[in-house]
C-alpha positions, 0 to 999 in steps of 0.5 A, spaced: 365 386 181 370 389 186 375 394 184 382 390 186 386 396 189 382 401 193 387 408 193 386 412 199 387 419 199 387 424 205 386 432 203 386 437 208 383 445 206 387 449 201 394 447 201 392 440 201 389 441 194 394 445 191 397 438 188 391 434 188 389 436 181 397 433 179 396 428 184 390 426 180 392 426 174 399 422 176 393 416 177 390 418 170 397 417 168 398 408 169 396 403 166 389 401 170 382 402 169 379 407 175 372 404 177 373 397 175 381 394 177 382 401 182 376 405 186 380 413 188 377 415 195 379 422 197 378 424 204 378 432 206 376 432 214 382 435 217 379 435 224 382 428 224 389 429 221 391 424 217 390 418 221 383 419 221 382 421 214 386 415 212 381 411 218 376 413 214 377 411 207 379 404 209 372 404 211 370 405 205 374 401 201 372 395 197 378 393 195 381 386 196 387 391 197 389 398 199 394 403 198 394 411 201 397 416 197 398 424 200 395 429 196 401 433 194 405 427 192 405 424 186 404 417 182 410 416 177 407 415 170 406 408 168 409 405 174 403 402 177 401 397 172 394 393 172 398 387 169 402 387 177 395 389 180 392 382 177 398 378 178 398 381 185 392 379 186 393 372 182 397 370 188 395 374 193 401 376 198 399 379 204 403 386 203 408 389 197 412 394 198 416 399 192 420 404 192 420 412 191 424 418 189 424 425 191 426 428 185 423 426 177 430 428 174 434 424 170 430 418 174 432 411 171 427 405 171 430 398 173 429 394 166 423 390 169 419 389 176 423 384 180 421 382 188 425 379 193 419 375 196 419 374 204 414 368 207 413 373 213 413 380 214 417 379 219 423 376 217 424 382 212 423 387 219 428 382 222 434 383 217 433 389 213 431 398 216 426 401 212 423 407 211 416 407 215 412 410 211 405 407 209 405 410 202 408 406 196 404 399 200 400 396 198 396 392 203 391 386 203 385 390 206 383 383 210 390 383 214 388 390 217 381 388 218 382 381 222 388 384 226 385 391 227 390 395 224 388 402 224 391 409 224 392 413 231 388 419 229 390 424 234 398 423 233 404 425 228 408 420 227 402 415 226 405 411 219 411 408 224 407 403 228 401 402 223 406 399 217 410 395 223 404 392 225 402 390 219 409 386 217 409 383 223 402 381 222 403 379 215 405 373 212 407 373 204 411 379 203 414 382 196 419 388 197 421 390 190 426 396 188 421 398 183 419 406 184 412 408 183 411 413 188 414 421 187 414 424 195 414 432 194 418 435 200 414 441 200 414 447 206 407 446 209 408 439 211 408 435 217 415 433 216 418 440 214 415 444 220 420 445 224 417 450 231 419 447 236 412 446 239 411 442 233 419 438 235 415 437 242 410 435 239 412 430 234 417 427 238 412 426 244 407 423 239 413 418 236 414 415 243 406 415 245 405 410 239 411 406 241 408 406 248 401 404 246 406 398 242 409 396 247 403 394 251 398 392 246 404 386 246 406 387 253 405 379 253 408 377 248 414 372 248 419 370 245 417 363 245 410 365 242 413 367 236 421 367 237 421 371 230 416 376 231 419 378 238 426 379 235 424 383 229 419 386 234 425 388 239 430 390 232 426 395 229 423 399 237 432 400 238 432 403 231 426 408 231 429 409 239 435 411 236 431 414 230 427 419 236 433 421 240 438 423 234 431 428 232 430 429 239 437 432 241 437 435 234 431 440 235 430 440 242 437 440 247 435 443 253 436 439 258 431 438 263 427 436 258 432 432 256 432 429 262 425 428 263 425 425 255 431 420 257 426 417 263 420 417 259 424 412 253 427 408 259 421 407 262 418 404 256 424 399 257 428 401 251 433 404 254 439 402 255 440 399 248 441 392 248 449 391 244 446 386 239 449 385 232 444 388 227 448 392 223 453 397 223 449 403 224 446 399 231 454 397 233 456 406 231 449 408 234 449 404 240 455 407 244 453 415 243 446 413 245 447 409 251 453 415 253 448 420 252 443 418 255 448 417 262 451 423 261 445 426 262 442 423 267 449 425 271 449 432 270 441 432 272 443 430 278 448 435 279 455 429 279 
C-alpha cells in the first residue's frame, strides 16, 4: 500500500546534519506510522542546493502527497496527526497550508484544527499575503506532476515561485492557523547570510525566478483565467516590493540600484500599478514608485 504523505528532507554535509538527528525525532514525535501512512526521504546532495535535492525527492516520492521539511527545522510534537492525513486524503484538497512558529516558548495550541476552505488556490493568493515558504504544505503529488511544478535547482529564493504556481494551479485549498512546523532561525543558513555577494546574489536570484514566471505565462490573459490573472498580478506587486525594500536594505549603492530598478521595470513590474490590495500595497505603493524616480533622476545627473 502506498504511503499517503511522503516528507521530502534536503541535508547538506556537516551543518545540515547538526538538527537532523532532532528533525527525525520531531517526526517520531506525531501520531502517524513511518513506512505505512508516511515515507521520510532525506536527500544529502549539496552540488545541487536545496531546489535540486528537494527535485530529487519528489522523484522518488510514492506518496498521494507531499511535504518538505529543512534538516534544521523541526515538526511540532503530535501536530501532524494520521487522523488529519486520513481526512485529507478522504477528500483529497489539491494543497493544505498550516501554520509555523520561531520559538517553542509558551507556545499555545488552537482547541482544535479548523480550516478555511478555498475552491482554488487562487483565490486565497487573490486576497490574502502569505509567507512563500514551501515547508508547512502539504501538496497533492499529482498537481506538481501534471503541471510541471519543479524546484529551480541552481537558484536562492526558489520556495517563492515553486508554492505561487502550485496555488494557482491548484483547485481545493485548506488554509488552517493550526501550527505544526518549528523553523530554526540558525547562523548557517541562506536566510541568515548576510555578505553582501550572498545579498547580490539572492536578489538577482529572486527576480530571474520572477523572470522565468513571467514568461512561462507570458500569454496568459486576463479573460482566460480573470482570477488567476489577477491573483497573478497581486502577488508579483508584492514579492516587487518585497525585493526592493531587501534590496535598498543590503545593497544602496546606486548604480547598482539603477541598473536593478531598469531590470524589474523591464520585467513590467515597475511602475507599481495603484490597486486596492490592502493597506500595506496603498503605503507601499508611493515609496516604491518615488524611489524608483529618484533614481532614475540622479543617474542621469538631473
Amino acid at each position: 500500500m502506498e504511503p499517503i504523505l511522503s516528507i521530502i528532507i534536503p541535508c547538506f554535509g556537516v551543518k545540515g546534519l547538526k538538527y537532523m538527528d532532532a528533525c527525525r525525532q520531531s517526526l517520531r514525535n506525531q501520531t502517524f506510522q513511518e513506512g505505512r501512512e508516511v515515507e521520510i526521504i532525506v536527500i544529502n546532495n549539496g552540488c545541487r542546493g536545496v531546489g535540486g535535492a528537494r527535485n530529487i525527492g519528489l522523484s522518488q516520492a510514492r506518496g498521494e502527497y507531499v511535504m518538505f521539511v529543512d534538516a534544521d527545522d523541526e515538526l511540532l510534537p503530535y501536530t501532524l496527526l494520521a487522523s488529519e492525513l486520513k481526512r485529507i486524503q478522504q477528500q483529497k484538497p489539491d494543497m493544505v497550508s498550516y501554520s509555523y512558529v520561531t520559538t517553542k516558548k509558551k507556545l499555545k495550541m488552537p482547541g482544535s484544527i479548523q480550516y478555511k476552505v478555498y475552491n482554488r488556490g487562487a483565490k486565497y493568493v487573490l486576497h490574502n499575503n502569505f509567507l512563500g515558504t514551501v515547508w508547512r504544505h502539504i501538496i497533492k503529488r499529482s498537481l506538481l506532476e501534471e503541471k510541471n511544478i519543479r524546484f529551480s535547482e541552481f537558484r536562492l529564493q526558489e520556495d517563492e515561485i515553486f508554492i505561487l504556481r502550485c496555488y494557482l494551479e491548484a483547485k481545493e485549498t485548506w488554509i488552517s492557523k493550526w501550527p505544526i512546523y518549528f523553523y530554526r532561525q540558525v547562523p548557517y543558513s541562506n536566510s541568515h547570510n548576510q555578505s553582501q555577494t550572498f545579498c547580490d546574489r539572492r536578489f538577482w536570484h529572486a527576480y530571474d525566478e520572477m523572470s522565468d514566471f513571467i514568461w512561462d505565462y507570458k500569454d496568459f490573459k486576463k479573460k482566460d483565467d480573470p482570477i488567476k490573472y489577477r491573483a497573478m498580478k497581486r502577488r508579483l506587486a508584492f514579492l516587487t516590493i518585497d525585493q526592493m525594500k531587501r534590496y535598498r536594505t543590503e545593497n544602496p549603492r546606486i548604480g547598482d540600484m539603477e541598473t536593478n530598478i531598469r531590470y524589474v521595470a523591464d520585467l513590467g513590474l515597475l511602475p507599481l500599478p495603484l490597486r486596492f490590495y490592502g493597506i500595506k500595497y496603498l503605503l507601499a505603493w508611493p515609496i516604491v514608485n518615488l524611489y524608483a524616480l529618484y533614481v532614475y533622476i540622479i543617474t542621469r545627473g538631473v
